[in-house]
C-alpha positions as CSV (number, residue, x, y, z in Angstrom):
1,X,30.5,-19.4,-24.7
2,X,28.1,-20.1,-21.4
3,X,24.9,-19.1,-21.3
4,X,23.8,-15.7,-19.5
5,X,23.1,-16.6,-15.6
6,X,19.7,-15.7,-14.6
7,X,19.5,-16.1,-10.9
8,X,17.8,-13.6,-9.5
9,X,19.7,-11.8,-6.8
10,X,18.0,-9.9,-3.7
11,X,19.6,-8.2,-1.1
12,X,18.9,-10.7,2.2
13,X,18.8,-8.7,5.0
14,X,22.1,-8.5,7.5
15,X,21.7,-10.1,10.9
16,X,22.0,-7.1,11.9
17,X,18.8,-6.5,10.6
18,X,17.3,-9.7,11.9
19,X,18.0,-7.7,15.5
20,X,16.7,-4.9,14.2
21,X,13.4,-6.5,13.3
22,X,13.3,-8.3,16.7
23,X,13.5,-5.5,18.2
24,X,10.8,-3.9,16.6
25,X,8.4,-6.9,16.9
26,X,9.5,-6.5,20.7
27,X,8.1,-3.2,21.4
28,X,5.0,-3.8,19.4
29,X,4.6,-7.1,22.2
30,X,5.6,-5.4,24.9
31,X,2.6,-2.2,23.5
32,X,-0.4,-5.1,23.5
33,X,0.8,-6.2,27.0
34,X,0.3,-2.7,28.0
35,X,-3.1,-1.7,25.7
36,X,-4.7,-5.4,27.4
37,X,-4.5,-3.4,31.0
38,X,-5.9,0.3,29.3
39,X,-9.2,-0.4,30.5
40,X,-10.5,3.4,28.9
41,X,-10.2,1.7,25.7
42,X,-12.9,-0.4,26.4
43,X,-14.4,-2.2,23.4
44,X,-11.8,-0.6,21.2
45,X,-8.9,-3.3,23.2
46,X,-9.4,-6.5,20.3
47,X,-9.5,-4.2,17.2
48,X,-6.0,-2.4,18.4
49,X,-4.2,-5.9,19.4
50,X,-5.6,-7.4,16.0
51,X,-4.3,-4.7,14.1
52,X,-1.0,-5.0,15.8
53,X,-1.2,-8.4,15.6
54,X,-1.8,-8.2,12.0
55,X,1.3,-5.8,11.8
56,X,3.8,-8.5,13.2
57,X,2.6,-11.2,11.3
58,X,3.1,-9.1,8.0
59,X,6.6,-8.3,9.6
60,X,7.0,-12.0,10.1
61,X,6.2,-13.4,7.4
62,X,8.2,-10.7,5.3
63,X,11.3,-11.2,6.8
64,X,11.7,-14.3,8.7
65,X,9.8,-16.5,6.2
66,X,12.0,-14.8,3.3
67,X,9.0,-14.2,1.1
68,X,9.8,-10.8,0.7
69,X,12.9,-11.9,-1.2
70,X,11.8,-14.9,-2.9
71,X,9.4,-15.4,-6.3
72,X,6.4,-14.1,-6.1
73,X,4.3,-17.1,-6.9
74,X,5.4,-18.2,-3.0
75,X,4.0,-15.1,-1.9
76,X,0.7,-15.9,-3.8
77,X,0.7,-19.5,-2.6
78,X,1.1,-18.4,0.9
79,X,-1.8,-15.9,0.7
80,X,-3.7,-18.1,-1.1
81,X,-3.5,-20.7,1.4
82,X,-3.7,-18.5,3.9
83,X,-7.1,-16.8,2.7
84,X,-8.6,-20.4,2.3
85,X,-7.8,-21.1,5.8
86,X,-8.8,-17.9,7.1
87,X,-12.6,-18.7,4.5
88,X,-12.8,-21.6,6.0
89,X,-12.4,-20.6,10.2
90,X,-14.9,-17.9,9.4
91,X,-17.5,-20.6,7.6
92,X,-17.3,-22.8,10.5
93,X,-17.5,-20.1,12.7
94,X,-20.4,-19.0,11.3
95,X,-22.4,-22.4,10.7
96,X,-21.5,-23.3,14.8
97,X,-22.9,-19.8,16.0
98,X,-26.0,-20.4,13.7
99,X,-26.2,-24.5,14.5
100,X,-25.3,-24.4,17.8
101,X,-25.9,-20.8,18.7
């Protein structure tokens, strides 16, 4: 008698779906190029491109990184890392502006 197999199966995307997703990330691109010459938008210009910025990264890092098919405790590694990183560009940031500043 063998044991049960536990693997945990997820539908990977097709490469078709890579395309797809290229395609996508594409468009969004090709929309900052266009939104850094919309000079009516004025101030509003970096929130928009980090926002789509944001976007693609998500899409990125979903996809083409696999984490939204793997374990989730890569997914939490990845953030966490990522929000220590992101803690500690923002401290040095901040003591350079205030040091230096």
């Amino acid at each position: 008698m063998t044991a049960p197999d536990h693997h945990q199966t997820s539908a990977h995307p097709t490469p078709m779906k890579y395309v797809a997703i290229a395609a996508v990330l594409f468009v969004v691109t090709a929309i900052e190029v266009a939104i850094v010459y919309m000079e009516f938008l004025g101030s509003l210009i970096i929130p928009v491109l980090v926002i789509l910025s944001a976007g693609k990264f998500t899409v990125v890092v979903m996809f083409y990184m696999h984490l939204k098919f793997d374990n989730r405790l890569f997914s939490a590694l990845f953030v966490g890392g990522l929000l220590l990183a992101m803690g500690v560009l923002i401290t040095l940031l901040v003591l350079f502006r205030v040091i230096v500043g």
